[in-house]
C-alpha positions in Angstrom: -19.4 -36.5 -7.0 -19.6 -34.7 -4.0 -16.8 -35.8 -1.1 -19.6 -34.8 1.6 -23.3 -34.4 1.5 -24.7 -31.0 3.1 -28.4 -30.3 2.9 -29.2 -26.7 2.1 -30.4 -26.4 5.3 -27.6 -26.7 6.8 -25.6 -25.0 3.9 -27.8 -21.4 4.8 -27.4 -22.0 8.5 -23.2 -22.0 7.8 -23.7 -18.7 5.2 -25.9 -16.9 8.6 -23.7 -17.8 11.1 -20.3 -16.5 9.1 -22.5 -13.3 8.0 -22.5 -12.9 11.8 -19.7 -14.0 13.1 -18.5 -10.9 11.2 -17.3 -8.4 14.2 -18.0 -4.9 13.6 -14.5 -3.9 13.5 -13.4 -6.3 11.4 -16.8 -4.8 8.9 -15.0 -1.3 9.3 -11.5 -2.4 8.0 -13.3 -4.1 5.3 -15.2 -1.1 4.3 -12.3 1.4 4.5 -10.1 -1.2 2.3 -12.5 -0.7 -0.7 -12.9 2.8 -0.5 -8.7 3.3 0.1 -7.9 0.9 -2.3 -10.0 2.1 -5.0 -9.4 5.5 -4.0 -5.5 4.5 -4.5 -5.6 3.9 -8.4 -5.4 7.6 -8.8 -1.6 7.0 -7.7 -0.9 4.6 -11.2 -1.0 0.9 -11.7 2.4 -1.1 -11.3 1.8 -4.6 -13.0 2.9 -8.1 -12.2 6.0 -9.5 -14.5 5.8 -11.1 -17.6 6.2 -15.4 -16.3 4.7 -17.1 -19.2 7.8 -18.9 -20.1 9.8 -18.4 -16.5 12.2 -21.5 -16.9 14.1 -19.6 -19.9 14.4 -16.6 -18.2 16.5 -18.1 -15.3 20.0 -18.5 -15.0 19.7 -20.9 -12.6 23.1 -22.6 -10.9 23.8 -26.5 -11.6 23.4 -27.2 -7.8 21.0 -25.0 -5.5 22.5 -23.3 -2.8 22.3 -24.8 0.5 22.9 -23.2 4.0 23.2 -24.7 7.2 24.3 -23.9 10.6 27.9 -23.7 10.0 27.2 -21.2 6.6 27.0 -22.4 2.8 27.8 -26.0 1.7 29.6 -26.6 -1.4 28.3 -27.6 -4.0 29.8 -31.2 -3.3 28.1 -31.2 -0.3 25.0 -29.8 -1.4 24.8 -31.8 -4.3 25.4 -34.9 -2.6 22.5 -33.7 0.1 20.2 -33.9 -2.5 21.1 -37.2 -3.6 21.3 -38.8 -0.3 17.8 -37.4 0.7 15.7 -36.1 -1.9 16.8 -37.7 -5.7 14.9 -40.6 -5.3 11.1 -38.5 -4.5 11.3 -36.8 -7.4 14.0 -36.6 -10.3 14.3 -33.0 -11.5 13.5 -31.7 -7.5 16.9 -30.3 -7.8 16.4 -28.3 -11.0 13.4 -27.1 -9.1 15.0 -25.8 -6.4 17.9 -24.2 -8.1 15.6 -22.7 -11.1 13.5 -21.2 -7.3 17.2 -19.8 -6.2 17.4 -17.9 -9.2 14.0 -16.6 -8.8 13.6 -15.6 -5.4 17.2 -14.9 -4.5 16.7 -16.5 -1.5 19.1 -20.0 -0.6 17.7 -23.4 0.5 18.8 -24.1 4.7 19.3 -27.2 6.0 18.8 -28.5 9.4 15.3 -27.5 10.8 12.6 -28.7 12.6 9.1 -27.6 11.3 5.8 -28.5 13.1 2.9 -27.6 11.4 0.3 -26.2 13.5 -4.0 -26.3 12.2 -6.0 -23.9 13.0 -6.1 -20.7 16.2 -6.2 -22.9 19.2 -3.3 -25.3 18.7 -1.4 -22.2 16.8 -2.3 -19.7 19.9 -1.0 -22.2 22.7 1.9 -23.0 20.8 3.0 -19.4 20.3 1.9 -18.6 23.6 4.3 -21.6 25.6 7.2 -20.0 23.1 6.3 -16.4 25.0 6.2 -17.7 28.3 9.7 -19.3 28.1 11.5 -16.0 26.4 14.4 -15.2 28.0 15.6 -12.4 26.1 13.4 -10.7 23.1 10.0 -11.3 21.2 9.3 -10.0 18.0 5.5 -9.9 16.3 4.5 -9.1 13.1 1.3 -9.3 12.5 -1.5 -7.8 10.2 -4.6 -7.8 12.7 -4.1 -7.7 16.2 -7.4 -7.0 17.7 -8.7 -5.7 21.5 -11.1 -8.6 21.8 -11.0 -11.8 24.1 -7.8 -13.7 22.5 -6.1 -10.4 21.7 -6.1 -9.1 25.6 -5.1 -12.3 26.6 -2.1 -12.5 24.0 -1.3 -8.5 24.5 -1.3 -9.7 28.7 1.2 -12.0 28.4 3.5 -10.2 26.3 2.7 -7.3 29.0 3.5 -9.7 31.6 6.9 -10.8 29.5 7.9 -7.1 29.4 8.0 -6.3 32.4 9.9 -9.8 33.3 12.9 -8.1 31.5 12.4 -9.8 28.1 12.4 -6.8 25.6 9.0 -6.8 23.5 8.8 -5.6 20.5 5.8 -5.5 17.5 4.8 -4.1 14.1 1.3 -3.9 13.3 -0.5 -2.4 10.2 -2.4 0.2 10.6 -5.1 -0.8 8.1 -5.7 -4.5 9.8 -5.8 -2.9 13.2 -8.1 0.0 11.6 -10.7 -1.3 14.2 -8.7 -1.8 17.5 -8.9 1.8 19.5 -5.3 3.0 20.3 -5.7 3.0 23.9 -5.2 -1.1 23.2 -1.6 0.2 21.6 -0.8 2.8 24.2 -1.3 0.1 27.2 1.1 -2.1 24.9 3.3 1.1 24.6 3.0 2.3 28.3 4.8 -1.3 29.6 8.0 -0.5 27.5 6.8 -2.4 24.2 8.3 -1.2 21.5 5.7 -0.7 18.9 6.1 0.3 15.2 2.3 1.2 13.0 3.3 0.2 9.9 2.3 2.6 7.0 -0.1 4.4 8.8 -3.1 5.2 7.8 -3.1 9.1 8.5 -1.1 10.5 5.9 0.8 13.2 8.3 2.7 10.4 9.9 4.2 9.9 6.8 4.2 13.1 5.3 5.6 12.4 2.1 5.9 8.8 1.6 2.3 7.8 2.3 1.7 4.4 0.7 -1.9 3.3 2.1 -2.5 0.4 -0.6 1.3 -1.4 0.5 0.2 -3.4 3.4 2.2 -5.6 6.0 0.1 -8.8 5.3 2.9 -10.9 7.3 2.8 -12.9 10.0 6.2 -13.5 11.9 6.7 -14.3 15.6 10.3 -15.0 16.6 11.4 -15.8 20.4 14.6 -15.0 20.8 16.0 -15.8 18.0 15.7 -19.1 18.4 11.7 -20.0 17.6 10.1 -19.0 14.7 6.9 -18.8 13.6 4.6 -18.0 10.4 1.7 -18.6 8.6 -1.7 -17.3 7.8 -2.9 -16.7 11.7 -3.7 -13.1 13.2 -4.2 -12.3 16.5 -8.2 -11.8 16.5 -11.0 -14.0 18.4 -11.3 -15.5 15.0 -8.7 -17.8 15.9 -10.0 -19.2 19.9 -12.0 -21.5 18.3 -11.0 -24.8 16.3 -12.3 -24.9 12.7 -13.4 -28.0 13.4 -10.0 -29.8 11.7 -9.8 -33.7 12.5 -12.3 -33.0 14.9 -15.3 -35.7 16.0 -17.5 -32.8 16.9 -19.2 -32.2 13.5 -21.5 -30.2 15.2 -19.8 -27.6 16.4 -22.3 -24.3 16.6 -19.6 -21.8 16.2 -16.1 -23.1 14.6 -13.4 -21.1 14.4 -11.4 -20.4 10.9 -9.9 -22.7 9.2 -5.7 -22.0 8.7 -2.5 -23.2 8.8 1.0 -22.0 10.6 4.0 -23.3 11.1 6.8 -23.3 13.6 10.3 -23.9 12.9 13.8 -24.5 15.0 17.0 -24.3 13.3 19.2 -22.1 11.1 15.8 -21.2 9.3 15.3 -18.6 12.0 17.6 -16.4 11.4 15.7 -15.3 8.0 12.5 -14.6 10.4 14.2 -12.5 12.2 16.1 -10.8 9.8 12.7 -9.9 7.7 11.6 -8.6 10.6 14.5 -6.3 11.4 14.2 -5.1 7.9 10.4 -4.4 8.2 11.3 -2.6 11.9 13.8 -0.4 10.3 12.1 0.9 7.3 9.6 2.1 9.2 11.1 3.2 12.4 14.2 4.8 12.8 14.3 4.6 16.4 16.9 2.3 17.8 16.3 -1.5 19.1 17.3 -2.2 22.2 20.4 -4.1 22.0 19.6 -8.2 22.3 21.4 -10.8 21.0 19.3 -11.4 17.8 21.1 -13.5 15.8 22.6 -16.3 18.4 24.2 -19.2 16.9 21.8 -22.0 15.7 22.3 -25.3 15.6 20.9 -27.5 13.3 17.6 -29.4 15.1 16.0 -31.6 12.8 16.1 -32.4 9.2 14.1 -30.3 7.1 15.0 -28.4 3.9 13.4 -24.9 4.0 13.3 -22.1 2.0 12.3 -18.5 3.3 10.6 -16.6 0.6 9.8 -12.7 1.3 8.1 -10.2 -1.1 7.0 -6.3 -1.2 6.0 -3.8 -3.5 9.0 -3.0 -5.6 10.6 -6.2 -5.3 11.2 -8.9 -7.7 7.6 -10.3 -7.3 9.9 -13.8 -5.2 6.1 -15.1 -3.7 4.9 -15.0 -6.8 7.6 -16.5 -9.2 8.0 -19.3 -6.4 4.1 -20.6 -7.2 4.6 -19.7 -10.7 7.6 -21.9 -11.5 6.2 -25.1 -8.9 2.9 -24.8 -11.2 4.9 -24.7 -14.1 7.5 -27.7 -13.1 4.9 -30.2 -11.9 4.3 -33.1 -12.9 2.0 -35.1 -10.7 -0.1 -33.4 -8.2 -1.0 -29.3 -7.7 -2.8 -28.9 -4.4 -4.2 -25.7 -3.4 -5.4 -24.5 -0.6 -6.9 -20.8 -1.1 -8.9 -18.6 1.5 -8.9 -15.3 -1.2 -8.4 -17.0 -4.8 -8.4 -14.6 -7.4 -5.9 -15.9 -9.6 -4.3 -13.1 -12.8 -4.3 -14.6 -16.0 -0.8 -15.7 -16.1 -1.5 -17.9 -12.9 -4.6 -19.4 -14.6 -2.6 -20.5 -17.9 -0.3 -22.5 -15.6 -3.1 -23.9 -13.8 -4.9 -24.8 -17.4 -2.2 -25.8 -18.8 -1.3 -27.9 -16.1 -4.3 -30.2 -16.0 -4.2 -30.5 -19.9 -0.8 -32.0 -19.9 -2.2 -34.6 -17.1 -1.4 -33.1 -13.7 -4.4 -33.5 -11.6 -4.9 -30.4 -10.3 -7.0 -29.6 -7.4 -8.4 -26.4 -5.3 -10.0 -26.2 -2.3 -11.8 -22.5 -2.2 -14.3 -21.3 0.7 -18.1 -21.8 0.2 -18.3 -18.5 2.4 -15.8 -15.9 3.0 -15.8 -12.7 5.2 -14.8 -10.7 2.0 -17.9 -11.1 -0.6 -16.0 -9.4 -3.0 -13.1 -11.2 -3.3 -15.2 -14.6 -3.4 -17.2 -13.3 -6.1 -14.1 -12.7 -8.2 -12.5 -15.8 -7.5 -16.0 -17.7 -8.9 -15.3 -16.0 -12.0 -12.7 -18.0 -12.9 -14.2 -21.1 -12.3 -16.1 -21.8 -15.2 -12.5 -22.1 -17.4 -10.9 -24.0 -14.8 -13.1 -26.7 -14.8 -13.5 -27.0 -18.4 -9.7 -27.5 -18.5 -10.2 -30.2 -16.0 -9.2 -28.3 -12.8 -11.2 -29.9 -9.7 -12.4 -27.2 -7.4 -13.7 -28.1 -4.2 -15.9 -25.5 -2.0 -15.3 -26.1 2.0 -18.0 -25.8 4.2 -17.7 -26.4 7.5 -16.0 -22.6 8.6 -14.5 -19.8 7.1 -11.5 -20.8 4.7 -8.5 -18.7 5.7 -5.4 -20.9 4.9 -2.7 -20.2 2.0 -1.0 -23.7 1.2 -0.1 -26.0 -1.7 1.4 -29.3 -2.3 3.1 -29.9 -5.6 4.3 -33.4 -6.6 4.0 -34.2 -2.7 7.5 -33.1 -1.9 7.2 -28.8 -2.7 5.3 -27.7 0.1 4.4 -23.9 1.3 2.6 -22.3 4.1 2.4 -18.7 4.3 0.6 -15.5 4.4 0.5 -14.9 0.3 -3.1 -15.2 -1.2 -3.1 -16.0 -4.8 -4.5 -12.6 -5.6 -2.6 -9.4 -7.1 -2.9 -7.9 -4.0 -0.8 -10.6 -2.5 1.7 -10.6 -5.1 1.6 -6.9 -6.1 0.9 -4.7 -3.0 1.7 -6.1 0.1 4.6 -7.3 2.1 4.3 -10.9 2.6 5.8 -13.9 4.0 6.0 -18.1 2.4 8.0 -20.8 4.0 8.8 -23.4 1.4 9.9 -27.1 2.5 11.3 -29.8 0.0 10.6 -33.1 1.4 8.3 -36.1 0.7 7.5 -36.7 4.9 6.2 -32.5 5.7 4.4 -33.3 2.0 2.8 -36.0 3.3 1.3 -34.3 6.6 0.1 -31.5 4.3 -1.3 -33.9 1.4 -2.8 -35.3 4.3 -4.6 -31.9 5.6 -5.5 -31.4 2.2 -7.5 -34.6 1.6 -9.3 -33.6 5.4 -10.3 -30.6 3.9 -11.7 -31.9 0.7 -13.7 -34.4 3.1 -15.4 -31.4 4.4 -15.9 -29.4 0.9 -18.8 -30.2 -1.6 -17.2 -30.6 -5.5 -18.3 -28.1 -7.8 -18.9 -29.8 -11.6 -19.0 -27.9 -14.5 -22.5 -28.6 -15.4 -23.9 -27.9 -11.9 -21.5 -24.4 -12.1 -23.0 -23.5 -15.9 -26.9 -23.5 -13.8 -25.9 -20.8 -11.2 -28.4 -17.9 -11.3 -27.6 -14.8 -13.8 -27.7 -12.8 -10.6 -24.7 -14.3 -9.5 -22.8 -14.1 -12.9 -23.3 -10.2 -12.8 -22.1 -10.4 -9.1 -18.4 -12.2 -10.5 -18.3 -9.8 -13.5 -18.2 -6.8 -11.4 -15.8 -8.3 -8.8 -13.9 -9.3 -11.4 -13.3 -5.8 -12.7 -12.2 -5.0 -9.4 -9.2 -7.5 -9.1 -6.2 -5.4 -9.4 -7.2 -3.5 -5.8 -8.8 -6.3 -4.5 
């Protein structure tokens, strides 16, 4: 059954007014990716790790680590944290979380408050009010950050900030900013921004270590050291409009994108701005101008978050964190996928998931601004469904969020696609919280969105034109550089 009734009429009006709401520079990038990234398998072909069986590769620790705002609990402390708060939601949560630990290398903190923030408009103000009030330092990381209407007004005030005395400072990639000229950067630059092109896209700035297909696909904003936040948003006009979420105004003529982002308060922080310092300095040797990055944070609210980071050459953390919560589940797996292209050890879990009785769920776009990429993802969904996988197609904007649910109580927000390209080539960023209230609010978003989706059944899927079948073989055959 379908959770919403579209007519095709208004179905083809949605597909036109994506196809145009397209910008030309955001057409170029597009272009340029496929032509670099293909170009790039002349370089050799790394491969994702071998997470079939990931529980018995672990060497996991009775009791997870735990930091708060006064450094590591013991394991007395942590344990009994777990039994106080979170033994009761979901038995082997704990084995979860320290089987995680092992896997990402990255410890659990305590004590944070996390807001999660829907769509560009509520995401931009929120940000923005955190830039207004910086006394000290701003640090952006962002993949896109484009000279258009929402971009000059974010690059004014961080102008304005500047030159306030707070020290500004920002790494962009140079493939999502392919289409912003560089007099945008050099009015940035010319106010006393510091500004950092990551892996540029002209091979004599990095004569020698040119990596074009690694990609800062993060998005990190941290005000002095103190605010954080993440998520899947860019700085592009994509985002000044609401997608429509929760919103009485169906009609909408022109909705924004639909994604989620998160901002956090708290000891959680810290690992913001860290990954951000890292990112700054392997790229730039130049010297930061000396703030107090790292002031001491108290603890502000309640939630249990993990900070999950991964790049090319890593140990693949992103990936083995949705690997192992697919694995471990035992209720509920609830995605939330702009660019799904799933490798084949990702589908197993997913198949093998609904055929031990999780109900397993995915909300996918109905359009995309990346063809390709949606093409690919449809070829997968003739074996999901068979397995018993629900797949839901949303309709009312362009799908950008990366989310899940598991089980209600493992939730994550973040900037990681479930492509190869996430996992294997780019630098990205996930926020993990353990907790059955923040798994409520995004169960919650997750049941809105399905409201605006149309179900796709297996029989309905097996009648799709052989046109389109060709179009998901060959896009298929692209996955490792999409």
């Amino acid at each position: 059954m379908r959770s919403r009734v579209f007519s095709r009429r208004c179905y083809a009006q949605l597909n036109a007014r994506m196809r145009y709401a397209i910008s030309p520079m955001r057409r170029l990038r597009l272009v340029f990716l496929q032509l670099v990234w293909i170009g790039a398998t002349l370089s050799g072909c790394a491969a994702l790790p071998d997470v079939r069986d990931l529980r018995t590769s672990l060497y996991p620790g009775d009791i997870p680590t735990i930091e708060g705002s006064q450094g590591r609990l013991s394991e007395k402390r942590a344990g009994s944290l777990f039994s106080q708060r979170l033994e009761n939601i979901k038995p082997d949560l704990q084995t979860l979380a320290a089987l995680e630990e092992a896997a990402t290398r990255s410890p659990l903190i305590k004590g944070n408050k996390v807001t999660l923030l829907f769509d560009g408009p509520r995401t931009m103000a929120a940000m923005m009010a955190a830039i207004a009030g910086a006394k000290s330092h701003i640090n952006l990381e962002t993949y896109i950050f484009d000279q258009d209407d929402l971009g000059m007004q974010f690059a004014d005030l961080l102008i304005a900030r500047q030159r306030a005395g707070v020290q500004v400072n920002i790494i962009y990639d140079s493939v999502g900013t392919l289409g912003t000229p560089p007099e945008f950067f050099e009015k940035l630059r010319a106010a006393g921004i510091g500004l950092t092109e990551f892996n540029p896209v002209n091979p004599l700035k990095r004569f020698g270590s040119w990596r074009v297909n690694n990609r800062d696909h993060r998005k990190i904003l941290v005000i002095d050291g103190r605010i954080g936040f993440s998520g899947g948003i860019n700085i592009a006009d994509d985002y000044s409009r609401s997608s429509l979420f929760r919103s009485r105004k169906k009609s909408h003529s022109d909705p924004g994108w639909r994604d989620t982002h998160v901002q956090i308060e708290g000891p959680a922080v810290a690992a913001l701005q860290y990954l951000f310092l890292d990112a700054w300095h392997s790229q730039n040797m130049r010297k930061l101008p000396d703030r107090d990055f790292f002031p001491q944070l108290t603890e502000v609210g309640d939630k249990i978050v993990r900070v999950v980071a991964s790049k090319p050459d890593s140990d693949f953390e992103i990936y083995k964190a949705y690997v192992l919560a697919i694995q471990e589940a035992r209720k509920t797996i609830h995605l939330t996928a702009a660019y799904f292209v799933p490798d084949a050890q990702i589908m197993e879990s997913l198949i093998q998931a609904a055929r031990r009785g999780v109900s397993v769920k995915l909300v996918v776009p109905g359009v995309s601004d990346v063809g390709l990429v949606m093409y690919a993802g449809r070829s997968t969904y003739d074996e999901l469904l068979e397995a018993g996988v629900k797949i839901y197609q949303f309709q009312t904007s362009v799908l950008h969020a990366k989310t899940a649910v598991i089980d209600g109580v493992w939730s994550t927000v973040g900037s990681a696609n479930i492509d190869v390209r996430s996992f294997l080539h780019n630098h990205e960023i996930n926020i993990v919280v353990l907790g059955a209230e923040f798994g409520n609010r995004m169960e919650a978003a997750f049941q809105e969105d399905i409201k605006n989706s149309i179900e796709i059944t297996l029989d309905a899927w097996r009648t799709r034109p052989f046109l389109e079948r060709i179009k998901e073989w060959a896009a298929r055959s692209m996955e490792y550089w999409l």
